[in-house]
BATOR-221407 format. One record per residue (C-alpha): residue in one letter; x, y, z. Coordinates in steps of 0.5 Angstrom, whole numbers, padded with zeros to 4 digits, always signed. Example, Ala and Ser with C-alpha at 12.3 -4.5 7.8 and 13.67 -1.06 7.14 Angstrom:
# residues 2
A+0025-0009+0016S+0027-0002+0014
This chain:
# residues 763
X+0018+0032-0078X+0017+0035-0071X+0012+0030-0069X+0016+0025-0071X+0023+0027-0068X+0019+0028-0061X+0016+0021-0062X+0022+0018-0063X+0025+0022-0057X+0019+0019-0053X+0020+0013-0055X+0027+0012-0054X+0027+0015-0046X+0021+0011-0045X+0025+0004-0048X+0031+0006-0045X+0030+0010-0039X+0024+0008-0035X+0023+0003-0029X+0017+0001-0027X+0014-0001-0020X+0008-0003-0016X+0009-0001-0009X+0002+0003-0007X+0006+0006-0002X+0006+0011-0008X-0002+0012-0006X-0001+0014+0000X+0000+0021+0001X+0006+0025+0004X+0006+0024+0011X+0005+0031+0014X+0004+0030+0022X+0010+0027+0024X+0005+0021+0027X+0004+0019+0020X+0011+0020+0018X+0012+0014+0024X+0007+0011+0021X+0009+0011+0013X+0016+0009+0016X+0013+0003+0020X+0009+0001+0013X+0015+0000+0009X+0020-0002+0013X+0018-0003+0021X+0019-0009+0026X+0014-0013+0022X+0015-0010+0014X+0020-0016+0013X+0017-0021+0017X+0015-0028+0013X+0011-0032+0016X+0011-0039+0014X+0007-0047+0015X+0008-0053+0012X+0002-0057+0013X-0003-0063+0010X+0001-0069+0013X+0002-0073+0019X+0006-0068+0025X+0012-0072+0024X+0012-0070+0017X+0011-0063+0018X+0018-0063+0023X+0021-0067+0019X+0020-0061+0013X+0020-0057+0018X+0028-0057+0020X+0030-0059+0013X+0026-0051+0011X+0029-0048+0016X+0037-0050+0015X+0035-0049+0008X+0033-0042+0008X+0038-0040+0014X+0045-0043+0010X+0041-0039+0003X+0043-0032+0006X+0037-0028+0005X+0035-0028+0012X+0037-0025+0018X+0034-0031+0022X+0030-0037+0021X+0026-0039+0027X+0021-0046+0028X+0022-0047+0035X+0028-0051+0035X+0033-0046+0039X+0030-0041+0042X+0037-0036+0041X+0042-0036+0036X+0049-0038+0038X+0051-0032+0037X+0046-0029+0042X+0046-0034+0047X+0054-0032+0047X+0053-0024+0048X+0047-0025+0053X+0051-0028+0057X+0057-0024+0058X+0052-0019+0058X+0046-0023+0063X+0048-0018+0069X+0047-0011+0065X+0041-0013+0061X+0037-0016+0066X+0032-0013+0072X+0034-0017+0077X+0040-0015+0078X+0041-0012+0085X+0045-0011+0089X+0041-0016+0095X+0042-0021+0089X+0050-0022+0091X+0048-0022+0099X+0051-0028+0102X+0043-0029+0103X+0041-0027+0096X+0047-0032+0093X+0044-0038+0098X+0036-0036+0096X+0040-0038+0088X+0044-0043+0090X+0038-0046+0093X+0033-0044+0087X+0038-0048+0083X+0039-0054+0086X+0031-0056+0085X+0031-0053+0078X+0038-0059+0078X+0031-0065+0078X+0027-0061+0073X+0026-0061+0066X+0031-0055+0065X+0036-0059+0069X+0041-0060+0064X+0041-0053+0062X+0042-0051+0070X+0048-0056+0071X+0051-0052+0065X+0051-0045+0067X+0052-0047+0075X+0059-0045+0075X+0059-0039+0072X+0051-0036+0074X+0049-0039+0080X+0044-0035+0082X+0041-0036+0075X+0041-0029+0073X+0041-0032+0065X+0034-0036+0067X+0031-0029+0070X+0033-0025+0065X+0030-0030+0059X+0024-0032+0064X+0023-0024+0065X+0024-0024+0056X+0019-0029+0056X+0013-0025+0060X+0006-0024+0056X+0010-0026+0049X+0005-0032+0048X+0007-0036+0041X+0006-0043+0039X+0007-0049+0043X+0012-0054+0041X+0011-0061+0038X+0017-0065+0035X+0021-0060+0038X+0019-0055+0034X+0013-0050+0033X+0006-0052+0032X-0001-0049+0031X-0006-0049+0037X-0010-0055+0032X-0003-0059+0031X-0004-0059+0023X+0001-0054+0022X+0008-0053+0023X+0011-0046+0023X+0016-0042+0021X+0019-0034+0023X+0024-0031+0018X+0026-0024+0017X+0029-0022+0010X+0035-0017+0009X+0032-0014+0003X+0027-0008+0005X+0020-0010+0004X+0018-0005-0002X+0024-0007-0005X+0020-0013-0009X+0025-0015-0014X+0030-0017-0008X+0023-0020-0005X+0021-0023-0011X+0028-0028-0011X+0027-0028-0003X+0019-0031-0005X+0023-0037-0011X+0028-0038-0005X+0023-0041+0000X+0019-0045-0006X+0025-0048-0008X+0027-0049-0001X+0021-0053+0001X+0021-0057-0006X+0028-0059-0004X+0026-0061+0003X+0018-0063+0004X+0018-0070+0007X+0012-0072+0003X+0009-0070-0004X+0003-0068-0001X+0005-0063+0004X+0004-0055+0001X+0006-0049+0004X+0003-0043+0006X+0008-0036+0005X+0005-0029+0008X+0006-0023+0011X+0008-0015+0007X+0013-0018+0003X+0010-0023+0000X+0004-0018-0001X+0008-0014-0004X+0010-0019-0010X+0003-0022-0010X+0000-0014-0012X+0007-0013-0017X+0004-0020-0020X-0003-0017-0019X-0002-0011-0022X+0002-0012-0028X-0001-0018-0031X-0007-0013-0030X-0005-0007-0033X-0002-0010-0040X-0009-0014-0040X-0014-0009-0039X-0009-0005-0044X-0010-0010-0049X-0017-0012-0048X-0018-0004-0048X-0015-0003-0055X-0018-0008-0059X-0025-0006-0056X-0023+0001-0058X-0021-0002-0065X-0027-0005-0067X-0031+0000-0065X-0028+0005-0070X-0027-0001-0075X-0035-0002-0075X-0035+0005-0075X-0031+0008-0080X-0030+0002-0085X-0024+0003-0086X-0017+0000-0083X-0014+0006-0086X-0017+0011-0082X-0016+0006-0076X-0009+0007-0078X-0010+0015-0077X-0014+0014-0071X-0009+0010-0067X-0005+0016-0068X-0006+0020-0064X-0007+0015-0059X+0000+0012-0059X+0003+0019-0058X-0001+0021-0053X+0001+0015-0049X+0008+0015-0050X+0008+0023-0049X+0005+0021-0042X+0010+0015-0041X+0016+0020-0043X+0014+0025-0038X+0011+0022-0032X+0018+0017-0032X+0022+0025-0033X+0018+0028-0028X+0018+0023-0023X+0024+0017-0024X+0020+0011-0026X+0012+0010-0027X+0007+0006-0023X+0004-0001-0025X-0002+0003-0024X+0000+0009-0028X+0001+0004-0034X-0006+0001-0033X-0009+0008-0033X-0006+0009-0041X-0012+0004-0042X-0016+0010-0040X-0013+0015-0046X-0014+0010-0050X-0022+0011-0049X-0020+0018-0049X-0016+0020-0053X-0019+0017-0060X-0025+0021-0058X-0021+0027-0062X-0019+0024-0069X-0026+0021-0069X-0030+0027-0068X-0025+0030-0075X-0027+0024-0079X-0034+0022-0077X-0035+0030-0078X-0032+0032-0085X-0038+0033-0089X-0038+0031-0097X-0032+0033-0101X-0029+0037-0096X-0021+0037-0094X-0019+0035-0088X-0017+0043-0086X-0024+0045-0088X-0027+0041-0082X-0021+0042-0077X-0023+0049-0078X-0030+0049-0077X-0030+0044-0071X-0023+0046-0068X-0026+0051-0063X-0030+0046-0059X-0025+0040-0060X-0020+0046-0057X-0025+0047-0051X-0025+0040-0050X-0018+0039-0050X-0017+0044-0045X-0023+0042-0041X-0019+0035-0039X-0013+0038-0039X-0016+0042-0033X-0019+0036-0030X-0012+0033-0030X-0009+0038-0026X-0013+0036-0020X-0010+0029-0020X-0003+0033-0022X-0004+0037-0015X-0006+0032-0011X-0001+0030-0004X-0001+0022-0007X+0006+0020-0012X+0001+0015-0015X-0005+0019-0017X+0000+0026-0019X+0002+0020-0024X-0005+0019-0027X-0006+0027-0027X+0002+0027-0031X+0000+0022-0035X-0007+0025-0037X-0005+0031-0038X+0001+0030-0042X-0002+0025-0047X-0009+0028-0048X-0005+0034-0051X-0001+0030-0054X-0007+0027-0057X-0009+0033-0058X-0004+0037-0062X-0003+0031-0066X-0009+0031-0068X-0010+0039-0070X-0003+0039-0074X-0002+0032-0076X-0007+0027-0078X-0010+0033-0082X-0003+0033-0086X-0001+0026-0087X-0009+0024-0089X-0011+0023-0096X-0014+0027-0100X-0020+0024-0100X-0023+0018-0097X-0029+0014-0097X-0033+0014-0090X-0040+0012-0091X-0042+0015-0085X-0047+0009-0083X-0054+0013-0086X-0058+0008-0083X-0055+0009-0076X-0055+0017-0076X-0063+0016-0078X-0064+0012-0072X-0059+0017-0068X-0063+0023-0070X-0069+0020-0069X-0067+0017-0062X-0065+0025-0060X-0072+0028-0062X-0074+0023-0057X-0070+0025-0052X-0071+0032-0052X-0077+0032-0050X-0073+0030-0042X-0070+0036-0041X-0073+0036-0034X-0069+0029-0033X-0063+0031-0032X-0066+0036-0027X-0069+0031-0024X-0063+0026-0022X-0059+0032-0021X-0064+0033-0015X-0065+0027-0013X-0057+0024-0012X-0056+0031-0009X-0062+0029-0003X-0060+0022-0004X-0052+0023-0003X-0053+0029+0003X-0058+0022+0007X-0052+0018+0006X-0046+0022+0008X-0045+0019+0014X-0043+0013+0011X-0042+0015+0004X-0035+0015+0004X-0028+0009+0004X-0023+0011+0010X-0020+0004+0009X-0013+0004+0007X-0013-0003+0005X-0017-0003+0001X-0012+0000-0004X-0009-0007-0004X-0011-0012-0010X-0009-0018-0005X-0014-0022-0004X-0018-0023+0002X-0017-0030+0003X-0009-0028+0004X-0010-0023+0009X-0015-0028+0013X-0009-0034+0012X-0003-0028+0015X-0009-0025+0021X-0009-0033+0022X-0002-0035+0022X+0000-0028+0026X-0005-0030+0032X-0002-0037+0032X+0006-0035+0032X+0005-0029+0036X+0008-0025+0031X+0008-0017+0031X+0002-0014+0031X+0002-0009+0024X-0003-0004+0028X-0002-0001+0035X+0005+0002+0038X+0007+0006+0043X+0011+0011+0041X+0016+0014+0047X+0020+0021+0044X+0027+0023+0046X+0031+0029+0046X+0036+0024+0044X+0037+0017+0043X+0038+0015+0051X+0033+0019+0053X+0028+0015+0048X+0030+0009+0052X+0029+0011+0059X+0023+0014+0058X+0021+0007+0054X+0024+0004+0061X+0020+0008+0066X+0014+0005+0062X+0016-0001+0061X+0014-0004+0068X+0006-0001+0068X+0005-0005+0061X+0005-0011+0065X-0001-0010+0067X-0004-0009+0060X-0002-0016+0060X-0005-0019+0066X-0011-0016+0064X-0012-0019+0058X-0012-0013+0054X-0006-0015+0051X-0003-0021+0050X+0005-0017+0050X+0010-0012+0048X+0017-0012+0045X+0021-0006+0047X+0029-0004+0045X+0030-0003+0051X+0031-0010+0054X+0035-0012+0049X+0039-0005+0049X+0038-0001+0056X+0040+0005+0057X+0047+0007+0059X+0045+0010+0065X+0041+0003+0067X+0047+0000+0065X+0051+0003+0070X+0045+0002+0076X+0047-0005+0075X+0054-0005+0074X+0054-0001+0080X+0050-0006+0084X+0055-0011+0083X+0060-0012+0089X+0068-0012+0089X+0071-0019+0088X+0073-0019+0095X+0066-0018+0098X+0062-0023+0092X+0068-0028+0095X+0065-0027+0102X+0058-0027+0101X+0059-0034+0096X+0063-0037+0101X+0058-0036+0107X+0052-0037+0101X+0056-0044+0099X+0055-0047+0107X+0049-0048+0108X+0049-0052+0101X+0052-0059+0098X+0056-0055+0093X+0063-0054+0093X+0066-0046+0094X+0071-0048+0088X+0066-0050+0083X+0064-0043+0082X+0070-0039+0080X+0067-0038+0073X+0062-0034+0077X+0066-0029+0080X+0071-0028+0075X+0066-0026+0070X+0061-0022+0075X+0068-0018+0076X+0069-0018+0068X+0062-0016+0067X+0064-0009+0073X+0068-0007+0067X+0064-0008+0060X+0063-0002+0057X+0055-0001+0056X+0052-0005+0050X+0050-0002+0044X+0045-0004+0039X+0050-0004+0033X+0053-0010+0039X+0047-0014+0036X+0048-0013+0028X+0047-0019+0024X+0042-0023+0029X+0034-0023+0030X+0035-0019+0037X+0039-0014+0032X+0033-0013+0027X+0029-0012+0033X+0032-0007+0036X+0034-0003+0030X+0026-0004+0028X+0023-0001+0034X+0028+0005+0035X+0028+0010+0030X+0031+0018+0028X+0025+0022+0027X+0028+0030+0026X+0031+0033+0031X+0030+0027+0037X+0029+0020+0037X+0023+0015+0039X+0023+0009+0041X+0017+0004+0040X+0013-0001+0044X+0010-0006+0039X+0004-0008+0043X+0001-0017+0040X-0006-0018+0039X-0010-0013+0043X-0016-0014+0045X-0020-0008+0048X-0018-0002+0045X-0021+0003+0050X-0018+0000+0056X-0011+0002+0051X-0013+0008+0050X-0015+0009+0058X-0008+0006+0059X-0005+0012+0055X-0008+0018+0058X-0006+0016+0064X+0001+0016+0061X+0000+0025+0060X+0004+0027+0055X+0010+0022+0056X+0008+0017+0050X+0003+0017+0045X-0001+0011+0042X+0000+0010+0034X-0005+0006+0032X-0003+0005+0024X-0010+0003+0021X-0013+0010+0025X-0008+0014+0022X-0008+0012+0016X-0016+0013+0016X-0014+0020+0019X-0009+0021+0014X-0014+0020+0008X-0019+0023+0010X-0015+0030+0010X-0013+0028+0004X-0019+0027+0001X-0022+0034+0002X-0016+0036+0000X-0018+0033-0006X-0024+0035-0006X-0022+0042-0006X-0017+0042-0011X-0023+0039-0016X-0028+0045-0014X-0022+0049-0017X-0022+0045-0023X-0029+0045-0024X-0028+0052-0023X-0023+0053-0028X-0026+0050-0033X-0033+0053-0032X-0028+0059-0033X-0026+0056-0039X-0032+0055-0042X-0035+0062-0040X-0028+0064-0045X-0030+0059-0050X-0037+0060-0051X-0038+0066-0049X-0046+0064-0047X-0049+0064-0041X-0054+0059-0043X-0049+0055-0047X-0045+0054-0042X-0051+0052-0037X-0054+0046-0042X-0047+0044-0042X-0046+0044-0036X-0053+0041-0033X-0052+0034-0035X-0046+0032-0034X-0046+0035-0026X-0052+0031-0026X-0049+0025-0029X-0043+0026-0024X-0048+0026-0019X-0053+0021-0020X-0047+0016-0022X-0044+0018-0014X-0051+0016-0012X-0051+0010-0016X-0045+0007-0014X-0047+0010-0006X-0054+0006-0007X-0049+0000-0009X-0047-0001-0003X-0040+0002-0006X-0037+0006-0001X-0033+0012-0005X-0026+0014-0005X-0020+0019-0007X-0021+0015-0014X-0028+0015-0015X-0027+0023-0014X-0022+0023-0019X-0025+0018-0023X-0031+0023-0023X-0027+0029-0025X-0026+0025-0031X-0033+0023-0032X-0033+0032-0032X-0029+0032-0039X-0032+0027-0042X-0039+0029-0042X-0037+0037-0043X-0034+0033-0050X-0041+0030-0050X-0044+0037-0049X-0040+0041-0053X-0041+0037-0059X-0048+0037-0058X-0050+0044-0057X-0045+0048-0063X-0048+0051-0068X-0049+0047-0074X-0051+0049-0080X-0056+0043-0082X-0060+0036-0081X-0054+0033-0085X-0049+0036-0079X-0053+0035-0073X-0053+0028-0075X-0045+0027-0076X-0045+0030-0069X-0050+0025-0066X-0046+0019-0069X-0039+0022-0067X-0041+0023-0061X-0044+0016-0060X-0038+0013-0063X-0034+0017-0058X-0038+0015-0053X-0038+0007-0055X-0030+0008-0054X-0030+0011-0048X-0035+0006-0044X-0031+0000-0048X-0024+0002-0045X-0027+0004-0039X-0031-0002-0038X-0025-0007-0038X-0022-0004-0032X-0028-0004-0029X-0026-0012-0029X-0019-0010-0026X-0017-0015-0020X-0014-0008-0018X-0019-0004-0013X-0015+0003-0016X-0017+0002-0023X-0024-0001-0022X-0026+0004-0018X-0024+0009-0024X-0027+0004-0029X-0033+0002-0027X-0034+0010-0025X-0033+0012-0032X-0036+0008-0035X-0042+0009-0031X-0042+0016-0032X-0040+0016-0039X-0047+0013-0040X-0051+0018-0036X-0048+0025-0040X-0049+0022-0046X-0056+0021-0045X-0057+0027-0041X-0053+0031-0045X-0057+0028-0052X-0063+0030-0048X-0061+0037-0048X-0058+0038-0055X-0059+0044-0059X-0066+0044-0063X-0066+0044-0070X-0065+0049-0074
């Protein structure tokens, strides 16, 4: 058979060629403008993406460095890190080397006056009071070769506003003492979570290797630990509520029909439809989102529906064929009316949500078809459905009831209309974190540990674009120095730039130039050396490698490849279309007004990139984007109706109550104090096709009592599913699926009811 060809077709794809994954990133929309482009590069693989954050603590400060060092050594020799830190050394080896060649070309203070016979005797002199200093040991080794402390000046001005942890033991502690911390930077980009997943077991097995005492515990944060931590959240999600949503539906129906075999039949058309929708959402795009999977518990709710209404309709000693015949008209309509649905999602600017509009589609018409040319073909013969009498009496007792409400619905359609136009200024959610399943305890501890460490800020850049890679960098240059009162003002506790780890060439070449000629240094240090106890001779290193600095060539980004200054450089650089940007990554800022002050003082030489206002701005675009997609697709299918109905009035008692009950249900969730989203949106545009099946079924025409009363029992049953398989998301820890389960669910409660209260009189 065709049916079972394209099953095993589905199947075999599906098993043998589908990756899934669960990066939300596939809930963002495409970037449009190229401020969100910046800011979808910076989310999945800026400064701060690969950051973790890490404290050890519960013990003694002792304990905590003991743990401390032994962590640190443990995760850099485990070569997922591009570094380690905890306050041990300040610089790497590898970095101490390259500065110090570099020192003369890298620092500010590199002037031509520095090397003057009274500016090598101000430094001279600078030093031999540091000699009595804590910073003692470090002066007496760098004095034969930097005598005017050009490696302490470059690594103070490096050091300006960058606030951190303190220091006990020798290594980083928290303000309160009671944990030691931790700074690493993974090789693998955060939103590859399979690489991060074995970063995450690394670091446990690390700190169980290397815990000084039992009673220590250990804190991870940061993107990538949160992108792990929603992969776990959200598969463990999809496969529950998918289980849960399928045994609910089951026995439902099992109650319903009283016979397993037609439950056999029944579960058909689902499973089709969910492997036809698997199979094209993992061809049309690569792979198939956590979510999406979770979604297929949705199919579930719906598409039973159909070989429900085939059953619970086929009156006494009729064929199957029969009753396909004369319900098939209504049940085609409702295929069609959530396959337009779909189309919404299908079209909408989001990976994630054209997904769920793929998988919808794709498997409600498998679904569908399955049940239209299928089940009618396989089923047997005859087969005992008793149909429940009892509860198709009540039924139809119930609904007389009801029919007497008509004014009902018009009522609620008014009231949330007026309800929701008074609460339109807060009606709406613009807050992109809350796509995150990540608990609120973890985004406290990371907000906690990020002040503590002095981390990257996630949220505030300055964005300084470039003709080219060097111009970048001098525009950020200029810049620079006028940031330092945003420091001194409190406004921000300090900045990171490329820039002061790779200058620009024509910086470069300002201070090369301000280097004297060998013969001219050796003057000026031999009148600079009089007038101090040191010997000339000492210092022959200084004048070789000022001579050797006169001719390096300029220092290049890729020279920092393989250390944590590399990774900053790299991260706050960044290719976009034709030029370039360079980025001013800005910690803990404390008056964003002032910043903003700040920027428009700049003109147009740098904009601000404030990454939680653009993401609320992107979403919003694409929300009323959505919103007139759906307005199509209501259209569409107000189109379709007319087609298939052919009735003004028919069309308009169908219509009412499920426009009310998407309605009220937006005013429900409102007066709840649930802010809506692009998904309750799209949830509501599957509320559209539930209840348009309700409507439609309730006003075809039927030729008597004993139909009327299948119809009302059918239409129940359906109802029951939906509401079921629905209702689990609504317990998902996922906000996305919660959002459409509890949506649904509401909604599918609301059109029965409105729609029962305008079904078609009696005959």
């Amino acid at each position: 058979m065709l049916w079972l060809a394209v099953l095993a077709g589905c199947l075999w794809w599906v098993m043998g060629h589908t990756r899934f994954n669960t990066d939300m990133a596939a809930f963002l929309p495409d970037s449009a403008t190229p401020a969100q482009q910046l800011m979808a590069g910076q989310l999945r693989d800026g400064v701060a993406s690969r950051l973790v954050l890490l404290a050890v603590e519960n013990g003694s400060a002792d304990k905590l460095a003991e743990s401390s060092r032994k962590l640190a050594r443990a995760l850099e020799a485990s070569g997922h890190f591009s570094y380690v830190r905890n306050g041990e050394q300040a610089l790497s080896p590898a970095e101490r080397e390259r500065l110090m060649q570099y020192r003369y070309l890298l620092s500010p203070a590199t002037e031509a006056d520095r090397f003057s016979a009274a500016g090598l005797q101000q430094g001279l002199q600078d030093s031999l009071q540091l000699l009595a200093s804590p910073a003692g040991a470090m002066v007496k080794q760098l004095l034969p070769s930097d005598p005017a402390g050009a490696m302490l000046n470059l690594l103070e001005s490096w050091g300006d506003g960058r606030g951190g942890p303190g220091l006990q033991h020798g290594v980083w502690f928290s303000a309160d003492g009671r944990r030691a911390l931790l700074l690493a930077e993974t090789r693998s980009p955060a939103f590859d979570i399979d690489a991060q997943q074995q970063v995450g077991d690394a670091i446990r097995q690390a700190f169980n290797q290397s815990r000084a005492s039992p009673e220590l515990r250990l804190l991870m944060s940061g993107p990538s630990v949160f992108a792990v931590q929603s992969r776990n959240l959200i598969h463990n999600d999809a496969w529950r509520l998918s289980l849960l949503a399928t045994l609910l539906v089951a026995l439902i129906l099992l109650l319903a029909y009283g016979s397993p075999r037609l439950l056999g039949l029944g579960i058909l058309p689902v499973a089709s439809g969910a492997l036809a929708g698997l199979a094209a959402v993992s061809l049309s795009y690569g792979s198939v989102h956590g979510i999406t999977l979770g979604f297929g518990a949705t199919l579930i709710g719906e598409a039973v529906d159909y070989p429900t209404y085939l059953f619970t309709q086929r009156a006494a000693g009729e064929s199957l064929h029969d009753t396909l015949r004369r319900i098939w008209p209504t049940l085609r309509l409702a295929v069609l009316t959530t396959v337009f649905g779909s189309l919404t999602m299908l079209l909408s600017g989001f990976s994630g949500l054209s997904q769920l509009g793929m998988f919808s589609l794709a498997g409600v018409l498998a679904a569908g078809l399955v049940t239209r040319f299928v089940i009618p073909e396989i089923a047997p013969g005859q087969f005992a459905f008793a149909g429940r009498p009892r509860t198709q009496a009540l039924l139809a007792r119930g609904a007389s009831a009801l029919s007497g409400l008509k004014w009902l619905p018009v009522l609620a359609l008014a009231a949330a209309a007026a309800y929701l136009a008074a609460h339109s200024r807060d009606l709406w959610e613009n807050e992109l974190s809350r796509l995150s399943p990540v608990p609120q305890q973890s985004l406290e501890l990371d907000r906690s540990l990020r002040e503590e460490m002095g981390a990257p800020d996630v949220r505030y850049l300055i964005a300084v674009p470039g003709a080219t890679r060097q111009a970048a960098l001098e525009q950020s240059e200029a810049i620079a120095p006028q940031l330092q009162a945003l420091v001194r003002e409190g406004i921000t506790a300090g900045y990171d730039l490329t820039a002061r780890i790779v200058p620009s060439e024509r910086t470069q070449a300002a201070r090369q130039a301000a280097l004297p000629e060998p013969d001219a240094l050796r003057r000026n240090l031999g009148r600079a050396v009089a007038a101090t106890p040191f010997k000339a001779e000492i210092f022959e290193p200084f004048l070789q490698q000022v001579e050797q600095s006169r001719h390096l060539p300029p220092l290049q980004a890729a020279d920092w490849q393989g250390t944590p200054l590399g990774g900053l450089a790299a991260g706050l650089l960044a290719k976009q279309g034709d030029g370039w940007v360079a980025l001013i990554s800005l910690r803990n800022v404390s008056n964003e007004q002032a910043l903003k002050t700040f920027m428009q003082g700049l003109g147009g030489a740098a904009f601000l990139l404030d990454i939680k206002g653009e993401s609320s701005r992107m979403i919003m675009q694409y929300r009323d984007q959505s919103l007139r997609f759906s307005l199509l697709g209501v259209a569409a299918i107000i189109l379709v109706l007319g087609f298939g109905l052919r009735n003004f009035r028919s069309v308009f008692a169908v219509l009412l109550p499920v426009a009310a009950a998407m309605l009220a249900t937006a005013a429900l969730l409102a007066g709840m104090n649930i802010r809506l989203s692009l998904f309750h949106i799209v949830s509501l545009l599957l509320v559209l096709g539930i209840g348009l099946n309700y409507g439609l079924f309730f006003n075809r025409p039927m030729l008597d009592e004993a139909e009327r009363r299948r119809t009302l029992f059918s239409v129940l049953v359906c109802a029951a599913s939906t509401v079921s398989a629905f209702g689990a998301l609504a317990f998902s820890s996922t906000p996305v699926l919660q959002a459409i389960g509890i949506t649904v669910a509401l909604g599918a409660v609301l059109s029965l009811l409105f729609a029962a209260m305008w079904t078609k009189p009696e005959r």
